[in-house]
C-alpha positions in Angstrom: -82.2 16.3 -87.2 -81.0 19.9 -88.6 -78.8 20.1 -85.6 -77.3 17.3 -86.2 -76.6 17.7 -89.8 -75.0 21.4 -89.3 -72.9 19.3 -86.2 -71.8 17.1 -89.3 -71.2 19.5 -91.6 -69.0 21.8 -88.9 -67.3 18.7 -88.0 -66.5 18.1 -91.7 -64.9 21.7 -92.5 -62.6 21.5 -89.0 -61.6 18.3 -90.2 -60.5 20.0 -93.6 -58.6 22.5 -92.1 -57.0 20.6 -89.7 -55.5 18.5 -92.6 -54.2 21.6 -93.9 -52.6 22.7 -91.4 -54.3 24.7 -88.7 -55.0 23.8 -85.1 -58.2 23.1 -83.0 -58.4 25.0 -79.9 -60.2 24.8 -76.3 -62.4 27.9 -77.4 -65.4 28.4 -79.1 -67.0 31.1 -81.7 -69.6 33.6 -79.3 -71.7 33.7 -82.7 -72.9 30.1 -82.9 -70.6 28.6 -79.9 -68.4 26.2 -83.4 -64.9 25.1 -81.6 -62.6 27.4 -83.3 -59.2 26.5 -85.1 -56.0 28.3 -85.1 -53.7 28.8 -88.1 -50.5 28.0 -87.5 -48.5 30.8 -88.9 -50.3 34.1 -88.0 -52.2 32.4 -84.5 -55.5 33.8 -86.0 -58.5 31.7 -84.9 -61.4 30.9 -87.3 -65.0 29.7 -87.0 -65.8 27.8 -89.9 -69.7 28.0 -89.6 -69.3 31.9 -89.5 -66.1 31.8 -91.7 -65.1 35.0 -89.9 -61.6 34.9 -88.0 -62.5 35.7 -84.5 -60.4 37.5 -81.6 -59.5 37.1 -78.1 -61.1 40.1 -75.8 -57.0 40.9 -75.8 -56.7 41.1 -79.0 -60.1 43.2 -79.4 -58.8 45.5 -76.6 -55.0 45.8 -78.1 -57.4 46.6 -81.9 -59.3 49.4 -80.0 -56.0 51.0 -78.8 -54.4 51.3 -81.7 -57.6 52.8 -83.4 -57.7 55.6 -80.8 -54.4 56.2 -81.0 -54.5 56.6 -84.5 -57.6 58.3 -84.4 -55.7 61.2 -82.1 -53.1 61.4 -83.9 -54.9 62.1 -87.3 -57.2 64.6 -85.3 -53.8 66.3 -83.5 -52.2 66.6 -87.0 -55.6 67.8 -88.8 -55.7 70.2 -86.1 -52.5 71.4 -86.5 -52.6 72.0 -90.0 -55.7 73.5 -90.3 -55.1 76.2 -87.7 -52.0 77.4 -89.4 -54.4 77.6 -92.9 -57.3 79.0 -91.5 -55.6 81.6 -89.0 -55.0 85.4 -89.2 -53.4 86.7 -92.5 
């Protein structure tokens, strides 16, 4: 009977945002396995039992990249930096 009524209630808030707008698509949240929906403008997907937007392993993998490569380039111009102020006077 609970899973029924939380199949209900997720059924009710994809049906809400598919009136406003967004789009249901073929894949599921990994949390609580909720079909996801897209919104239209930015292609985000969202799990509406979580409500938390949820990425594609590409899009996870493209996040991590630019993290280390930010990361590296903070640490190179830190580095940088700090060598000239803490060197030899």
């Amino acid at each position: 009977a609970e899973q029924r009524a939380r199949s209900d209630h997720s059924a009710d808030l994809i049906a809400s945002m598919l009136v406003k707008g967004w789009g249901l698509t073929a894949d599921y949240c990994p949390r609580c396995d909720t079909p996801l929906v897209r919104e239209k403008a930015t292609r985000r997907m969202f799990c509406v039992d979580c409500d938390l937007f949820v990425m594609t392993e590409a899009e996870a993998a493209e996040a991590m990249a630019k993290q280390k490569s930010a990361a590296a380039a903070a640490a190179a111009a830190g580095g940088n930096a700090g060598a000239g102020a803490n060197g030899p006077a």
